[in-house]
Each structure stands twice: as structure tokens, then as C-alpha cells.
N, C-alpha and C positions, 0 to 999 in steps of 0.2 A: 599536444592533443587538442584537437577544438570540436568544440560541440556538434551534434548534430541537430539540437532541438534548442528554441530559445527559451520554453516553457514548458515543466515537467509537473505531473503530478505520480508520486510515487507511493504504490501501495506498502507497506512492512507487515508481514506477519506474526501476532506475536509469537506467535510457536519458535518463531526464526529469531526472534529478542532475545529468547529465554536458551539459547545455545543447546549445550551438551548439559546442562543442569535441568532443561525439562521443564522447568516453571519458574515463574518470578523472569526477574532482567538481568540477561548477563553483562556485568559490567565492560567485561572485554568486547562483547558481539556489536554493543552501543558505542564504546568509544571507535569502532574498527567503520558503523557505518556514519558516524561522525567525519571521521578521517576524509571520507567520501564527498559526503555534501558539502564539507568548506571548499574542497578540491573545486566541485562543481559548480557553488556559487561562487567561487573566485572569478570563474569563466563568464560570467555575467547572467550565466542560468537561471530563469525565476524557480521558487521550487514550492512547492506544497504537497505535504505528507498526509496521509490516512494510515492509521495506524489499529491494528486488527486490537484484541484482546484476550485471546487465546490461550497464552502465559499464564491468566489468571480465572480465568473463565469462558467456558465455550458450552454453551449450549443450556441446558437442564443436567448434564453430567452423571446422569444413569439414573438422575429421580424423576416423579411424576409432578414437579412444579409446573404453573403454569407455563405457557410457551413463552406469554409477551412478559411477564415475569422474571423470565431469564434471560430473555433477552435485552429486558433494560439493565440487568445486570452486564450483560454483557458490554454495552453500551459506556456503563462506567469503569468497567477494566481497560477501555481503550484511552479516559483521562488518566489515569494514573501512566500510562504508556507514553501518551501526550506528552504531560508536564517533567517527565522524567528525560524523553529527548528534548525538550524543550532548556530546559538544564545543562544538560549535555551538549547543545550545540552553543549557548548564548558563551560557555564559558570557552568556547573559541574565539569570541568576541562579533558574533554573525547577531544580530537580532531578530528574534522569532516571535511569535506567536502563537497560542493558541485558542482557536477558534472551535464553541461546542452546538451541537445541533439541540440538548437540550441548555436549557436556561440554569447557568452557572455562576453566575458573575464574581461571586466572591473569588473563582479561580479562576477564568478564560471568561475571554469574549462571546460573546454569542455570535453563530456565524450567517453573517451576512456577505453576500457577494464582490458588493462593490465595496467594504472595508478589505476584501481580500485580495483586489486587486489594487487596491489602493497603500498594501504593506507591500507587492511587489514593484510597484512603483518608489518606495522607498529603501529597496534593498533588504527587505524581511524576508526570511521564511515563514511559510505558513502552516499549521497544524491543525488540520479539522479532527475532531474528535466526534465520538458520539455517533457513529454512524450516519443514516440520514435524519435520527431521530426518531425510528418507528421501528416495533416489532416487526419480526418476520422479514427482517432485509438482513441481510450480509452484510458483510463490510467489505466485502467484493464491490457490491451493486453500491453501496457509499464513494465507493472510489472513483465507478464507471460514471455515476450521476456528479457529483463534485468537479471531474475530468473534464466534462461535456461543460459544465456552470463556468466553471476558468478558463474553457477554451484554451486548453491544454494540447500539445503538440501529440503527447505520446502519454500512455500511462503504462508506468513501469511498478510491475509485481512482483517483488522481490519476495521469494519462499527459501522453504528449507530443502526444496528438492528444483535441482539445475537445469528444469524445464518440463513441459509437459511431455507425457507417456500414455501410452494406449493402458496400461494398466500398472497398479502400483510397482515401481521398481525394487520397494524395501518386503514385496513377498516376492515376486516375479525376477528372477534374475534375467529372464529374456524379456524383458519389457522395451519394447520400442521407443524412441524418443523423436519426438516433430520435432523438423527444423523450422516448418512453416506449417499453420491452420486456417481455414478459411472461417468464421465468425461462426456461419452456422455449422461447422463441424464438432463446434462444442456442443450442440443440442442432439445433432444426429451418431452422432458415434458416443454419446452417453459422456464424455466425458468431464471429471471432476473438481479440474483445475479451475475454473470460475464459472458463479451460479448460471444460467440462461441470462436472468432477468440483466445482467449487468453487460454479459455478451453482445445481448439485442438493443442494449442501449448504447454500446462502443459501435455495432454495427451503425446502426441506421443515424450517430454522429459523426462517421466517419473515423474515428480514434481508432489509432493502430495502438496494442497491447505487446507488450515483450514481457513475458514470463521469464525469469533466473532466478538462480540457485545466489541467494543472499551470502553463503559460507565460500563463493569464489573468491578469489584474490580480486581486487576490485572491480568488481563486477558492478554495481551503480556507474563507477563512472566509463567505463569502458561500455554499459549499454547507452550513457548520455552521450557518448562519440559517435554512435554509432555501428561500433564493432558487433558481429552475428554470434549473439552469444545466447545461451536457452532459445525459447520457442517465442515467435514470432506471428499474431492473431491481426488477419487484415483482411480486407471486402476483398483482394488480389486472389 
């Protein structure tokens, strides 16, 4: 198999970490997308990861806590996601990093750009954490802004669900599935699958998005070859 892209930035959900157990990291789900990215960086792939936090915390969680409150919580559910793939890939013997948008230093780097290209120049992987650092973004729109900052070829969304649908497939048995979306279809046909803010920021960078279903049989790297797998978001 040979790549189709030299430079990957890949989103992970944590919902999609935490398997069939629901919360926290499933050891199996992380060793399986491990398996992947050595595959991938064997290939010579740069790769840097944005990794959601969901597993552990997502939102205000049915309380009236502040907004940006929980969302810096949510901010640090995605280092502990970090440092845990972080672990999990070094012990392949790949060298990684992580890189955080708030100020950590006793655990990761702080993330700056041009150290982040300067670990793909040495054959690291990269971990940004922490979203972009500020309430009220997603870790969608961290991925899409991060993407655009690495000058990234593609940015790939790995979920729990094997591409986007006009409406949820796990209530809707007749839910439709794209095989291709134009940028602004996710704003005008409403749909869920990544916030506007990160859409319009793939758009008007030109980054094409592949949304899949993280629980396929290698699906990372069969979307780094190329192959038409989940839903596909392009200016086209």
C-alpha cells in the first residue's frame, strides 16, 4: 500500500477511545489505532493527532456550570487522552510528543508551530492537546485550525460512527449515508458531524476532511492510501 498524503493531521474521538465500555480508554480500541499509525509512519507519513475528550468529559453534563468552566475541563480530559496515546505509541519505539495549547510544562510542551514541524522533521509524532485553548471551540474547530497551521494534506476524523448521515443512524434505521459533501452542506442541510466554525475553516483552506468510522478494520490507514472509505468534505 503507499500513501496517498505525505502529511496527516488526524482527529480521534474520545467517545471512539473509550470503545464498547463507554468511558475512560479502552486498552484494546488504543493498542488497535496504535497498530495503525506505526503502519503509517513506517510509510514516511508525518502525522499529528488532536484528540477530543469526551470519554471523560463533554460539555457541562446536564449541570448549570459555567460554559468556559467546562470547557476548560474539557480541555484537560483531552491531556490525559494525549499522554496516554502518547505512551502507547512510544512503546512501539516511534517517538512522540506532546504538544498543549494551555501552559503545562511539567507534562508536554507548549504548542508552538514551528517546534511542531520541526518533530516531523525528525520523525516524531505530534500530539496537540488542549484544544485551541479557549472556551467555546470544539475540538473539531482545534483540528480544522491546527490542519490549516501544519499545512496538512488532509485531515482525518476518525468517530464512532462510519461516516456522515443525514440524520442519526443509531435512532433512524433509514438514515442515508454521503459518500461525498460539499463544505457548505454541513451548514445548510444542518448537519452534525463537524461544528460550521471548523467546516469554514477547512473550506476557505482548502483541506479536504474524510470522516470514518474508527471501529473498521483499518480504516486510518486505508483512508492514508487513499481508499473511499466514510464521507468525504471538499470545495468539489
Amino acid at each position: 500500500m503507499q500513501p496517498k498524503y505525505k502529511r496527516i493531521l488526524l482527529k480521534l474521538s474520545g467517545e471512539a477511545l473509550a470503545g464498547e465500555q463507554k468511558h475512560g480508554i479502552n486498552a484494546e480500541v488504543v493498542a488497535g489505532v496504535v497498530d495503525q499509525i506505526a503502519k503509517v509512519h513506517e510509510m514516511g507519513v508525518e502525522i499529528a493527532l488532536v484528540i477530543g475528550g469526551g470519554n471523560f468529559w463533554r460539555g457541562r453534563q446536564g449541570t448549570n456550570m459555567d460554559r468556559a468552566t467546562a470547557d476548560c475541563m474539557g480541555m484537560l480530559a483531552t491531556v490525559m487522552n494525549s499522554l496516554a496515546m502518547m505512551d502507547a505509541i512510544e512503546k512501539r519505539g516511534i517517538p512522540t510528543r506532546v504538544q498543549t495549547a494551555l501552559n503545562m510544562i511539567s507534562v508536554a510542551e507548549p504548542y508552538v508551530l514551528r517546534k511542531a514541524l520541526r518533530h516531523f522533521e525528525k520523525g516524531r509524532v505530534v500530539i496537540i492537546a488542549c484544544g485551541t485553548g479557549n472556551p467555546y471551540c470544539s475540538t473539531d474547530t482545534a483540528a480544522a485550525q491546527r490542519a490549516c497551521e501544519i499545512d496538512a494534506d488532509v485531515l482525518l476524523m476518525a468517530k464512532n460512527v462510519d461516516g456522515i448521515y443525514d440524520s442519526d443512524p443509531a435512532t433512524n434505521p433509514k438514515a442515508k449515508k454521503y459518500e461525498t459533501l460539499h463544505f457548505g452542506d454541513i451548514v445548510n442541510k444542518g448537519l452534525k458531524a463537524m461544528d460550521a466554525t471548523a467546516a469554514t475553516m477547512c473550506m476557505e483552506n482548502n483541506i479536504p476532511v474524510l470522516a470514518f468510522g474508527l471501529g473498521e478494520k483499518d480504516s486510518i490507514l486505508r483512508a492514508v492510501c487513499g481508499e473511499h472509505i466514510g464521507t468525504l468534505i471538499s470545495n468539489k
